[in-house]
PDB file with one MODEL, atoms N, CA, C and O in Angstrom:
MODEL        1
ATOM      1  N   UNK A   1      24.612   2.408  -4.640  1.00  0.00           N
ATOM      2  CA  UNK A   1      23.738   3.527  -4.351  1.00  0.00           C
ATOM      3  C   UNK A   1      22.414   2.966  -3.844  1.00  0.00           C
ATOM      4  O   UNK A   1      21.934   1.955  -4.355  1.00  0.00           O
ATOM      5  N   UNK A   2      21.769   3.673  -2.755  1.00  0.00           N
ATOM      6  CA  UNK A   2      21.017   2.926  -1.809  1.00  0.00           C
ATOM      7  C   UNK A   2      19.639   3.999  -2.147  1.00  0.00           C
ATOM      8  O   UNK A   2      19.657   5.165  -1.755  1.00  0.00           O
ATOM      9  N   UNK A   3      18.472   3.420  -2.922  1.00  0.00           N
ATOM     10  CA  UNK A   3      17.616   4.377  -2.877  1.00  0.00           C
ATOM     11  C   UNK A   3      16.582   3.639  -2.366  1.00  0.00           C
ATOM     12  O   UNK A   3      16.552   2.434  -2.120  1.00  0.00           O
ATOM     13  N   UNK A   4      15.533   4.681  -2.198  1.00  0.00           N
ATOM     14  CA  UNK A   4      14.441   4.788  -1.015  1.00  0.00           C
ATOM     15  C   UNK A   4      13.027   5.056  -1.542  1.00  0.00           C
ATOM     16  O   UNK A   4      12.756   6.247  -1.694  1.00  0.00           O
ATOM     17  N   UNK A   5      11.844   3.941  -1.924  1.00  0.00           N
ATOM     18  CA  UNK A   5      10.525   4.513  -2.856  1.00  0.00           C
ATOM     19  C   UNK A   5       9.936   5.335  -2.104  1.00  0.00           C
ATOM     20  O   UNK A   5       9.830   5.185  -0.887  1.00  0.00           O
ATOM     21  N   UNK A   6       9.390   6.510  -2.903  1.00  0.00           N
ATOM     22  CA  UNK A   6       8.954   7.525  -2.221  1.00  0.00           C
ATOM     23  C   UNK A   6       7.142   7.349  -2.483  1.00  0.00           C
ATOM     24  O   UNK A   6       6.554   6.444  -3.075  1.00  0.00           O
ATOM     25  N   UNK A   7       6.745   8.211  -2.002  1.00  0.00           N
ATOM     26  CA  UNK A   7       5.118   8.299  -2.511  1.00  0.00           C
ATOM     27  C   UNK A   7       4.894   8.628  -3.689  1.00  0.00           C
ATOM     28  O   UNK A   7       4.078   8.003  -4.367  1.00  0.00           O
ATOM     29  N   UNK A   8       5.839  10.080  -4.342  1.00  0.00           N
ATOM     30  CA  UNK A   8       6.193  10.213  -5.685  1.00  0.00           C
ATOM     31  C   UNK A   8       6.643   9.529  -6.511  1.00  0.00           C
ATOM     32  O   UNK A   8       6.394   9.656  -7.709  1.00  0.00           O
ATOM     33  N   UNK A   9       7.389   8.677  -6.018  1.00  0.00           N
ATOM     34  CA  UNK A   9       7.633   6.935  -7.009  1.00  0.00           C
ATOM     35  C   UNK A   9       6.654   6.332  -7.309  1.00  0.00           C
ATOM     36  O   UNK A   9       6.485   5.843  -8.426  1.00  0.00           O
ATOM     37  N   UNK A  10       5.736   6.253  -6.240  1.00  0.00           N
ATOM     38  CA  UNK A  10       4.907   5.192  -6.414  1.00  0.00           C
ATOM     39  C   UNK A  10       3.554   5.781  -7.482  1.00  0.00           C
ATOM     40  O   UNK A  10       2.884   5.180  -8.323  1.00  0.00           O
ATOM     41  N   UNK A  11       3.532   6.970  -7.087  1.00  0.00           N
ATOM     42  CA  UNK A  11       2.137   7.953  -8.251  1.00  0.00           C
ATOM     43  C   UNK A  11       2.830   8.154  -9.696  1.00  0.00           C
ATOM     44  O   UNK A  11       2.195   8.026 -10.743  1.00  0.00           O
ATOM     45  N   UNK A  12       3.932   8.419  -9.650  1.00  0.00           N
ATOM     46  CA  UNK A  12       4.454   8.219 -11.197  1.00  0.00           C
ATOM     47  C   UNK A  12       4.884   6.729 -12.157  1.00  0.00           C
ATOM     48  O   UNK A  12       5.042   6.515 -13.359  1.00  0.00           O
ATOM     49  N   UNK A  13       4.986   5.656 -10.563  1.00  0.00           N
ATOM     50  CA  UNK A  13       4.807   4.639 -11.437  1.00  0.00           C
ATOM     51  C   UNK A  13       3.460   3.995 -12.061  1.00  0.00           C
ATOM     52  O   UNK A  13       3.327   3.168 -12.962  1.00  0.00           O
ATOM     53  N   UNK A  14       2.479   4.689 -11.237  1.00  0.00           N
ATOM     54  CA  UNK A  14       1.193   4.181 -11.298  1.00  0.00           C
ATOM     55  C   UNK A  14       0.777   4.689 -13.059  1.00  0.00           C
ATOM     56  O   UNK A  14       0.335   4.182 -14.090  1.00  0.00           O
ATOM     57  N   UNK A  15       1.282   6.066 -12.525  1.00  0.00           N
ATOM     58  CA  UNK A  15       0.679   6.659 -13.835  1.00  0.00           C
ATOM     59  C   UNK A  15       1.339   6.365 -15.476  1.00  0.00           C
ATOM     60  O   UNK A  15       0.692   6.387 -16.523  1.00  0.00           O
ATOM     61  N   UNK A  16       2.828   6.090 -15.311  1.00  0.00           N
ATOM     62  CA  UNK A  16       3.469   5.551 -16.145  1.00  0.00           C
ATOM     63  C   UNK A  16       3.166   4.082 -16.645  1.00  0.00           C
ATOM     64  O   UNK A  16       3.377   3.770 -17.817  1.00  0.00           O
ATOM     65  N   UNK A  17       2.662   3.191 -15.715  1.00  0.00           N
ATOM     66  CA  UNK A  17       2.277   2.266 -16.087  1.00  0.00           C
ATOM     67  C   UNK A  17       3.435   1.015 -15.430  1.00  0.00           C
ATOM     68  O   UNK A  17       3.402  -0.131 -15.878  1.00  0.00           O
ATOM     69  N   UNK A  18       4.158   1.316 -14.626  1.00  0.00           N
ATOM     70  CA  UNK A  18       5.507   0.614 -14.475  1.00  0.00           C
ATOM     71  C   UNK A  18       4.660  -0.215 -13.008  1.00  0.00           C
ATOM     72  O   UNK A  18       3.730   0.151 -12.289  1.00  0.00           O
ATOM     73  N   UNK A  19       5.676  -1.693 -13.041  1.00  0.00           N
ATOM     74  CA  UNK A  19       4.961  -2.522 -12.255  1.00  0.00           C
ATOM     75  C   UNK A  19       4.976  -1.984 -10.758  1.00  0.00           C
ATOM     76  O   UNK A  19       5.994  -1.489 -10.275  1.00  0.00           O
ATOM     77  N   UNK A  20       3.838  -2.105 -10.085  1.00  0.00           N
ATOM     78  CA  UNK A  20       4.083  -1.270  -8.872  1.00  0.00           C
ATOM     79  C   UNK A  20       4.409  -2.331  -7.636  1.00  0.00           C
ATOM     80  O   UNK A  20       4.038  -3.482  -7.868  1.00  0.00           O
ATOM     81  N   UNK A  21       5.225  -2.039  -6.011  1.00  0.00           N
ATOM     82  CA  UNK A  21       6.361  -2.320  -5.343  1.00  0.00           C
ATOM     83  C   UNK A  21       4.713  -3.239  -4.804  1.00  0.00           C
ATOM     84  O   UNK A  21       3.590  -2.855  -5.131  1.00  0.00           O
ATOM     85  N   UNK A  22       5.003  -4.431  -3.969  1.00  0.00           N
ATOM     86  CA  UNK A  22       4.318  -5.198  -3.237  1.00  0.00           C
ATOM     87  C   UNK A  22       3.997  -5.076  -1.853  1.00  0.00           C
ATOM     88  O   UNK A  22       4.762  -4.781  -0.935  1.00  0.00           O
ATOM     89  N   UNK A  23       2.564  -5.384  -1.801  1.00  0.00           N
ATOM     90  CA  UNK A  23       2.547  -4.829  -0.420  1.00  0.00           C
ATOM     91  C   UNK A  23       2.420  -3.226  -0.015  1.00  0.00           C
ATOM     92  O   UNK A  23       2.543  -2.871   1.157  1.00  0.00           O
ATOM     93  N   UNK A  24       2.218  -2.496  -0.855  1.00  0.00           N
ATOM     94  CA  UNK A  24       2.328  -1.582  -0.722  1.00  0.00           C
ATOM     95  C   UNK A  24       0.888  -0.710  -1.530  1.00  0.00           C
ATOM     96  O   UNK A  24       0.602  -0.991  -2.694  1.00  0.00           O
ATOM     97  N   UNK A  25       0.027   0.416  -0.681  1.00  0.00           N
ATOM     98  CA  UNK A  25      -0.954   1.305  -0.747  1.00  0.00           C
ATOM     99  C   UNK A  25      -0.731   1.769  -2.307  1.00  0.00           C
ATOM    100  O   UNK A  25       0.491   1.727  -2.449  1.00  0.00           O
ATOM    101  N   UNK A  26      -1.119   2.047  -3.120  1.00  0.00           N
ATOM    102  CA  UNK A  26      -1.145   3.023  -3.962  1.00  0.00           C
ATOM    103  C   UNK A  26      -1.673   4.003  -3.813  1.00  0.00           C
ATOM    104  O   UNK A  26      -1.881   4.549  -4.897  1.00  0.00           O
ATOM    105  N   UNK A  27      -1.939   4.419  -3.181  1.00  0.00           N
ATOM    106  CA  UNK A  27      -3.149   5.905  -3.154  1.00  0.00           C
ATOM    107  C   UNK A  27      -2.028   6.789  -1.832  1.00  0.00           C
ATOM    108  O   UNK A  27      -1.571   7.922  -1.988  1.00  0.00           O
ATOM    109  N   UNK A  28      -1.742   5.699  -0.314  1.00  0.00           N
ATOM    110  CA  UNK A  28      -1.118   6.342   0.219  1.00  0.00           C
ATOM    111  C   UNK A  28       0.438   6.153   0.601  1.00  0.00           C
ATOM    112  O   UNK A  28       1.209   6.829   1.282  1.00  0.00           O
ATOM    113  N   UNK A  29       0.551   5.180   0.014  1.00  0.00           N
ATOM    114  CA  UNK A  29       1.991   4.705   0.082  1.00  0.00           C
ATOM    115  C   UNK A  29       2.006   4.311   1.628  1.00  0.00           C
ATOM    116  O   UNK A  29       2.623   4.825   2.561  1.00  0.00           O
ATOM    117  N   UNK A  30       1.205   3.330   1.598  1.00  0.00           N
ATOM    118  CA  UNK A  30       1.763   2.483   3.181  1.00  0.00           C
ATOM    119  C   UNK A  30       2.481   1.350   2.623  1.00  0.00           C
ATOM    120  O   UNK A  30       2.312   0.802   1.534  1.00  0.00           O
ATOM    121  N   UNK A  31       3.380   1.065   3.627  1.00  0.00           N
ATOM    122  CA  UNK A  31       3.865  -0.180   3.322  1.00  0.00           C
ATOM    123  C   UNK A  31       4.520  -1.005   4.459  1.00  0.00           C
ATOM    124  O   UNK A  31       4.209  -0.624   5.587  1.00  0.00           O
ATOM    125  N   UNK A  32       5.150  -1.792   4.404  1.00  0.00           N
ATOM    126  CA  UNK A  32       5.039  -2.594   5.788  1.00  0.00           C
ATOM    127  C   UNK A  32       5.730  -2.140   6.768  1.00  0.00           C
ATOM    128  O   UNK A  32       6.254  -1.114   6.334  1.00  0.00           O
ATOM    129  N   UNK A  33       6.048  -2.301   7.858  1.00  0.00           N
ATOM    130  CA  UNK A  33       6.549  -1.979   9.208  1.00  0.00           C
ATOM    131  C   UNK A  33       7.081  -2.629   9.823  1.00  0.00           C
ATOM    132  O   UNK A  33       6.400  -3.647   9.703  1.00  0.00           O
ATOM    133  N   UNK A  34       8.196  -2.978  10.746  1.00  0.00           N
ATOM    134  CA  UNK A  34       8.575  -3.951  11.393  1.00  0.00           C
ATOM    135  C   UNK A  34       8.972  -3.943  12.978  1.00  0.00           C
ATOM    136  O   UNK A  34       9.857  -3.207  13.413  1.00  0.00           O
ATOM    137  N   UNK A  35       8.374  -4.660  13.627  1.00  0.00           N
ATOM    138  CA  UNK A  35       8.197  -4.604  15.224  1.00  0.00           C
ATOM    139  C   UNK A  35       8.530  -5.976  15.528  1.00  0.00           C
ATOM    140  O   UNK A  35       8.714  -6.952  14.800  1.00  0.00           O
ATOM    141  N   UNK A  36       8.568  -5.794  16.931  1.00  0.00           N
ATOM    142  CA  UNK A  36       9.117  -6.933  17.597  1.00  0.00           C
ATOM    143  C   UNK A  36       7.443  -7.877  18.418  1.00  0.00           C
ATOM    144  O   UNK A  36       6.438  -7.221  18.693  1.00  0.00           O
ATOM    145  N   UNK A  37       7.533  -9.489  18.671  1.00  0.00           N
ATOM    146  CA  UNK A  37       6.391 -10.278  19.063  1.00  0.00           C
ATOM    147  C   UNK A  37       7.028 -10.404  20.576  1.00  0.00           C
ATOM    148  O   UNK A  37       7.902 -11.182  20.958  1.00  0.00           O
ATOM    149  N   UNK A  38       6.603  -9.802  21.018  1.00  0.00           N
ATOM    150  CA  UNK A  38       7.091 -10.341  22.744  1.00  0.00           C
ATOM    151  C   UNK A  38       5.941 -11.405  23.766  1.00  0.00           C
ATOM    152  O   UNK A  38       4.732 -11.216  23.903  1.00  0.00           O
ATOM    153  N   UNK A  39       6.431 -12.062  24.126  1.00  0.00           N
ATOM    154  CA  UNK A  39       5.876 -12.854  24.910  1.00  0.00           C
ATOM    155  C   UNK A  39       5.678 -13.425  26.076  1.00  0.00           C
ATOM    156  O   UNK A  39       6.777 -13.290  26.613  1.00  0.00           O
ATOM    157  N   UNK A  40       4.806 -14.131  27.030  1.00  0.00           N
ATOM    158  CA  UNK A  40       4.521 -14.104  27.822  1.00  0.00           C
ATOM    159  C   UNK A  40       5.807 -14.145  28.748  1.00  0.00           C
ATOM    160  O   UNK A  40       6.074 -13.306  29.607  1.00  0.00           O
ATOM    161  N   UNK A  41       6.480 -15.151  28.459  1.00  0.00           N
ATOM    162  CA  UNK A  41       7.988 -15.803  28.614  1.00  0.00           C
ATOM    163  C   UNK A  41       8.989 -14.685  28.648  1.00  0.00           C
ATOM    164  O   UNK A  41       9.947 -14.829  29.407  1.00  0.00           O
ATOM    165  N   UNK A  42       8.883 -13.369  27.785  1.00  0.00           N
ATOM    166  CA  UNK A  42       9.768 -12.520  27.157  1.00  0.00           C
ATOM    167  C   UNK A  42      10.803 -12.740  26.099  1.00  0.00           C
ATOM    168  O   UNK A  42      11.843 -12.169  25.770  1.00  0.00           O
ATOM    169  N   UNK A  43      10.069 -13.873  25.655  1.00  0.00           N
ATOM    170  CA  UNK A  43      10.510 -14.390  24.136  1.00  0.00           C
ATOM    171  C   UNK A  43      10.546 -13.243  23.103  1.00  0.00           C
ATOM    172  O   UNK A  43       9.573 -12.559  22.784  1.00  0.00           O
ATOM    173  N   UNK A  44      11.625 -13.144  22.693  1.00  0.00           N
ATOM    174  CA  UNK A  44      11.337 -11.988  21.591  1.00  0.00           C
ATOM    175  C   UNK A  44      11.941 -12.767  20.724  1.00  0.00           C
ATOM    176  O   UNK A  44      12.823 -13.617  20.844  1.00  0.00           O
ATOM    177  N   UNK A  45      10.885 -12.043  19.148  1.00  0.00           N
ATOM    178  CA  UNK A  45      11.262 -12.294  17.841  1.00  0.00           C
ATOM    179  C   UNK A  45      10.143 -11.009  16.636  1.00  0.00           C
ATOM    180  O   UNK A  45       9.178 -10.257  16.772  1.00  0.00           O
ATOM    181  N   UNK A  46      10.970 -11.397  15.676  1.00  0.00           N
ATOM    182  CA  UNK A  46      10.275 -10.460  15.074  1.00  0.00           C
ATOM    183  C   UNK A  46       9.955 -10.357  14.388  1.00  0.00           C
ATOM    184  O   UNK A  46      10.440 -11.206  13.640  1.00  0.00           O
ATOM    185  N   UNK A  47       8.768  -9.329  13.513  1.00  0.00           N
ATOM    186  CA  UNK A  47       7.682  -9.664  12.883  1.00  0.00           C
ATOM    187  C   UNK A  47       7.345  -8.700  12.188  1.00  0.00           C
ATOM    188  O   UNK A  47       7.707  -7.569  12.513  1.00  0.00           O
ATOM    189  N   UNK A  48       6.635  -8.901  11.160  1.00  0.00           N
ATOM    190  CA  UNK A  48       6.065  -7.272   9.965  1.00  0.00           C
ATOM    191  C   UNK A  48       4.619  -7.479  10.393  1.00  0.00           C
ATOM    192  O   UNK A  48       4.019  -8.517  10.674  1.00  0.00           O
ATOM    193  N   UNK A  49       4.170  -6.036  10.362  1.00  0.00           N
ATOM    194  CA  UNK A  49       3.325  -5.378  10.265  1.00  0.00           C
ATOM    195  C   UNK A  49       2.558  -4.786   9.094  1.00  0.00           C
ATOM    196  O   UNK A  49       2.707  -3.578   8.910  1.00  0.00           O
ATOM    197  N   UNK A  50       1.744  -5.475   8.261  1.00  0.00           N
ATOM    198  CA  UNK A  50       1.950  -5.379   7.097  1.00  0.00           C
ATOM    199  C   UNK A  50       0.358  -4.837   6.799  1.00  0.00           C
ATOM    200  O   UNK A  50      -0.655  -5.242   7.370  1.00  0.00           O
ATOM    201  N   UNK A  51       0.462  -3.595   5.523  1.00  0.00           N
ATOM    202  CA  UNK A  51      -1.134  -3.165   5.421  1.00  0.00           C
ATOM    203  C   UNK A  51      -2.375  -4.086   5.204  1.00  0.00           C
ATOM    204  O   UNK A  51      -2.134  -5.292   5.146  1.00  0.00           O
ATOM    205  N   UNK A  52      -3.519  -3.727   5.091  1.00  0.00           N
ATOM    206  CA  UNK A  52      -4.255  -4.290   4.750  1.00  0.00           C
ATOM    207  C   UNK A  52      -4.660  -4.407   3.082  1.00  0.00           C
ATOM    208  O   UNK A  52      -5.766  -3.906   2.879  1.00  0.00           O
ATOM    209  N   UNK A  53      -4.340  -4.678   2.472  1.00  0.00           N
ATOM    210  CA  UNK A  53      -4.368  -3.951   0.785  1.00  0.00           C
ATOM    211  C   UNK A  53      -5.619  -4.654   0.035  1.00  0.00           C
ATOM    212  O   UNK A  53      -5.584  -5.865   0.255  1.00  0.00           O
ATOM    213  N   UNK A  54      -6.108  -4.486  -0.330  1.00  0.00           N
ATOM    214  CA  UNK A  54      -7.585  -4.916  -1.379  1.00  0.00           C
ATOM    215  C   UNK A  54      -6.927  -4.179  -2.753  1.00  0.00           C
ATOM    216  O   UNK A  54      -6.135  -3.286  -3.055  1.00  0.00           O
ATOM    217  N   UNK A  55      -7.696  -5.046  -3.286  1.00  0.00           N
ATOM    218  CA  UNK A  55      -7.512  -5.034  -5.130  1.00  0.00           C
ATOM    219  C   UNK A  55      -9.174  -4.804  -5.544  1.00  0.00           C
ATOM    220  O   UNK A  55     -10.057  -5.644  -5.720  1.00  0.00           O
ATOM    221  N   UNK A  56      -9.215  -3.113  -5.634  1.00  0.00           N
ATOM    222  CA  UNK A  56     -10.201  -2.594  -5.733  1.00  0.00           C
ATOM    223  C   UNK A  56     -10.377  -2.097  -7.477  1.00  0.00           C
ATOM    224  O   UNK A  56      -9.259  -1.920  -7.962  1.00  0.00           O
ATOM    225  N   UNK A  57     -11.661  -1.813  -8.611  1.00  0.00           N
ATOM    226  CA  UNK A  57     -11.399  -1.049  -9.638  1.00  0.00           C
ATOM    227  C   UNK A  57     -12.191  -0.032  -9.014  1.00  0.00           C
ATOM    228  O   UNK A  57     -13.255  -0.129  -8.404  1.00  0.00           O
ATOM    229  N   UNK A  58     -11.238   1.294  -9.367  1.00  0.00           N
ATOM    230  CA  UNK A  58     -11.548   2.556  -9.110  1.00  0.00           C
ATOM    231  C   UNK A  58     -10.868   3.510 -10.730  1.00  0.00           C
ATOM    232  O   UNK A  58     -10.198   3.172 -11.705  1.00  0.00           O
ATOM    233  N   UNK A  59     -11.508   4.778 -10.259  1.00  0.00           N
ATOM    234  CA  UNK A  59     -11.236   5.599 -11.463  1.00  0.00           C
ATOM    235  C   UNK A  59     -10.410   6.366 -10.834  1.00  0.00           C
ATOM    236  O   UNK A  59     -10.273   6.851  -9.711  1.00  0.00           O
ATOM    237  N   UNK A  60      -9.784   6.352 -12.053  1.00  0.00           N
ATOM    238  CA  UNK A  60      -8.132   6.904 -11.851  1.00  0.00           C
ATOM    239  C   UNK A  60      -7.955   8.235 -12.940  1.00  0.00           C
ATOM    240  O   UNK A  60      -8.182   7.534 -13.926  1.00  0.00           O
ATOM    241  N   UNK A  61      -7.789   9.237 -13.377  1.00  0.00           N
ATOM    242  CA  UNK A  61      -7.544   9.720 -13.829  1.00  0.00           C
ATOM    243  C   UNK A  61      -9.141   9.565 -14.980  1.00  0.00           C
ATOM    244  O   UNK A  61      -9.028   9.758 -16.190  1.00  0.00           O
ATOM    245  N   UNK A  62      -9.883   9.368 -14.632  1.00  0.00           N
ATOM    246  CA  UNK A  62     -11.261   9.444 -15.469  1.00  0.00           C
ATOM    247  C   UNK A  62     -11.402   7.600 -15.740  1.00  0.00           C
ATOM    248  O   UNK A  62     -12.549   7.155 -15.708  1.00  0.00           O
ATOM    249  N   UNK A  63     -10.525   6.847 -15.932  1.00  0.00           N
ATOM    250  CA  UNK A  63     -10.619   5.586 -16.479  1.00  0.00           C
ATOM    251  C   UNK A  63     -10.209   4.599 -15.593  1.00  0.00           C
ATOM    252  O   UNK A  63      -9.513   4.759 -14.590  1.00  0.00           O
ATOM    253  N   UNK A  64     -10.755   3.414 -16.090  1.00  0.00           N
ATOM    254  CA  UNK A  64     -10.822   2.361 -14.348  1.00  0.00           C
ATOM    255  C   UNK A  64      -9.845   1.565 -14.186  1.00  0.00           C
ATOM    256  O   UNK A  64      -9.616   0.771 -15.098  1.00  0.00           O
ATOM    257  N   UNK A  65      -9.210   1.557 -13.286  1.00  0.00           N
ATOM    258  CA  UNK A  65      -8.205   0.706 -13.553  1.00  0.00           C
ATOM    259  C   UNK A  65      -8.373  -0.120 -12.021  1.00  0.00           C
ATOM    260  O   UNK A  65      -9.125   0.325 -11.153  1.00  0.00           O
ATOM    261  N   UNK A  66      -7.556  -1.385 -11.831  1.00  0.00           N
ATOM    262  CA  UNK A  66      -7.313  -2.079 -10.520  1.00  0.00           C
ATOM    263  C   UNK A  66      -6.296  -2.016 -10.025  1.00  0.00           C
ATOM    264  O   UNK A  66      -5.230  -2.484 -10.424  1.00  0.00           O
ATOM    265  N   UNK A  67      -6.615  -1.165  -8.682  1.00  0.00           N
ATOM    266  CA  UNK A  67      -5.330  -0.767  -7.996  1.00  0.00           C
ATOM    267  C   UNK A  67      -5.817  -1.469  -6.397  1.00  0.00           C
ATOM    268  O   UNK A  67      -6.915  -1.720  -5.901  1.00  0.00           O
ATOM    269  N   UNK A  68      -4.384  -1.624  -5.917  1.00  0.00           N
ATOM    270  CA  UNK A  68      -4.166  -2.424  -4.772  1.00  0.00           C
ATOM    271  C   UNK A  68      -3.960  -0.892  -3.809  1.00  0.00           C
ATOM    272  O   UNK A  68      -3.029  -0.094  -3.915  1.00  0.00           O
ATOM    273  N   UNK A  69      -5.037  -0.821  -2.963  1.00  0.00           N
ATOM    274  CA  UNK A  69      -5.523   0.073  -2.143  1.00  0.00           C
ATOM    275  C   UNK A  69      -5.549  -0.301  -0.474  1.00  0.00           C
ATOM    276  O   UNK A  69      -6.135  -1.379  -0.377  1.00  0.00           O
ATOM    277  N   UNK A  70      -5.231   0.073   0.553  1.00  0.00           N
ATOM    278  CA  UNK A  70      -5.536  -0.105   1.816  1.00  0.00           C
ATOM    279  C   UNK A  70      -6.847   0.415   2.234  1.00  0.00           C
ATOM    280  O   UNK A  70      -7.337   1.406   1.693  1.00  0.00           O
ATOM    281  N   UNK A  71      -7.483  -0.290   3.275  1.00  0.00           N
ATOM    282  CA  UNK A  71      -8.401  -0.526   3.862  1.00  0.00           C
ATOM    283  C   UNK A  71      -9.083   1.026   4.463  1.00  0.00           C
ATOM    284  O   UNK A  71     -10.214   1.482   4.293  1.00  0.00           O
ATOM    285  N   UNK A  72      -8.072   1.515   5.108  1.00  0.00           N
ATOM    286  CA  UNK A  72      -8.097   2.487   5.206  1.00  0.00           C
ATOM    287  C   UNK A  72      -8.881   3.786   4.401  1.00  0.00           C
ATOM    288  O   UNK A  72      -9.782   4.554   4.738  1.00  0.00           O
ATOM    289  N   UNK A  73      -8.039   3.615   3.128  1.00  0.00           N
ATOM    290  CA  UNK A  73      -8.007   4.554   1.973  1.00  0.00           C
ATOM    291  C   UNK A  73      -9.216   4.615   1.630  1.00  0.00           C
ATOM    292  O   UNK A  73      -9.663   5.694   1.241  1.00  0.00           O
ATOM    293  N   UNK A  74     -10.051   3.446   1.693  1.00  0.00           N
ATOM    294  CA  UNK A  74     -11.324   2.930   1.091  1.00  0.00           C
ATOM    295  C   UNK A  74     -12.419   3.234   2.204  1.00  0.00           C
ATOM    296  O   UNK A  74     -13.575   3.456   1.847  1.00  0.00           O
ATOM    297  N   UNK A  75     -12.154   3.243   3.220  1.00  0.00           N
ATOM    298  CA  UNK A  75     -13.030   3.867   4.465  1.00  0.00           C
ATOM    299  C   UNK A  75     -12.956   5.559   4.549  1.00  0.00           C
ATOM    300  O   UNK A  75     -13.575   6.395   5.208  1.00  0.00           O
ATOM    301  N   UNK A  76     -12.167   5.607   3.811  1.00  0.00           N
ATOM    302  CA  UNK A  76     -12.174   7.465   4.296  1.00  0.00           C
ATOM    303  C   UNK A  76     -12.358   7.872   2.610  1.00  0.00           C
ATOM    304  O   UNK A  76     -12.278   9.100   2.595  1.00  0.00           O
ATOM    305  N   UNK A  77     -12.502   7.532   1.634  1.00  0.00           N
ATOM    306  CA  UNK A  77     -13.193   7.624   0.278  1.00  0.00           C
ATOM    307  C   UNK A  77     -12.221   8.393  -0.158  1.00  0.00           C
ATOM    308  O   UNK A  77     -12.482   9.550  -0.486  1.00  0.00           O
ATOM    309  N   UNK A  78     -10.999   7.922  -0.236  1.00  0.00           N
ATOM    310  CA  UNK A  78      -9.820   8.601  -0.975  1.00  0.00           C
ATOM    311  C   UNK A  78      -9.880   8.019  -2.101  1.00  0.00           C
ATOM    312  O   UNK A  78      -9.236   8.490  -3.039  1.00  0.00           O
ATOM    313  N   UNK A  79     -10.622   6.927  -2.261  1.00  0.00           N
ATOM    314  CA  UNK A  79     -10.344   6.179  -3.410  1.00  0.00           C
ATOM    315  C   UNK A  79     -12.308   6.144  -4.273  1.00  0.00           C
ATOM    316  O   UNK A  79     -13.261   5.736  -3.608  1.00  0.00           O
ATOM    317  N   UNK A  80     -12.449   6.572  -5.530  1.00  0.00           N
ATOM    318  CA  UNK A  80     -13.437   6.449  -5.648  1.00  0.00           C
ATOM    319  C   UNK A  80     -13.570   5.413  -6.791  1.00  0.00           C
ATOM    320  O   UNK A  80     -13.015   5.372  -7.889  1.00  0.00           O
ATOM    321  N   UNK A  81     -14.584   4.488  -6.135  1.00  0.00           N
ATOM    322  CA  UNK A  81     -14.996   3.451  -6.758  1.00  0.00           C
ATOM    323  C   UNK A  81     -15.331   3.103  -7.885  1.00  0.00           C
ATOM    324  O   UNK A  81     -16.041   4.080  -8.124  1.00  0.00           O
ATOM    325  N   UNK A  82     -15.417   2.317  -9.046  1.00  0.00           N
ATOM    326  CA  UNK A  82     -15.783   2.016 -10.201  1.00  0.00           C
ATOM    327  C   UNK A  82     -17.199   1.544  -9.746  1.00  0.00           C
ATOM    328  O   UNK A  82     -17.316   1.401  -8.529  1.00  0.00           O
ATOM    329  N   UNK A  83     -18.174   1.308 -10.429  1.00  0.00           N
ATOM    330  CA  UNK A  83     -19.735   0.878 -10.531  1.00  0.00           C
ATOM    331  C   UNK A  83     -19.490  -0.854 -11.315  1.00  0.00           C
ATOM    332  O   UNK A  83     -20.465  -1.559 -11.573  1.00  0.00           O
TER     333      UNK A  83
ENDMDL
END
């Protein structure tokens, strides 16, 4: 059986406390991507695209915890900061 982490996986593991997937947003559930490197030659091979993630403490539910956040998330203040 072939399952698939959802965004809802990832907010109930957060909140449960369960180890969370690598590489991967907590706030928006990005996670990596995969594209091809083409080259001058037309060499192809291929390559991930992978978020930017920071290990930020922010408040989570009133209390601070360190969550691995994208760059993103943190520029558009989805994520609010610990002091």
């Amino acid at each position: 059986v072939c399952y698939t982490w959802t965004f809802r996986d990832a907010f109930w593991a957060s909140v449960v406390g369960l180890p969370n997937m690598a590489k991967h947003c907590e706030v928006c559930g990005k996670t990596p991507v995969v594209g091809r490197t083409l080259s001058h030659a037309h060499n192809v091979r291929a390559r991930r695209f992978e978020p930017n993630l920071q290990r930020v403490r922010a408040v989570v539910n009133g209390a601070v915890r360190r969550i691995r956040v994208c760059t993103r998330c943190i520029r558009s203040n989805k994520v609010v900061k610990a002091a």
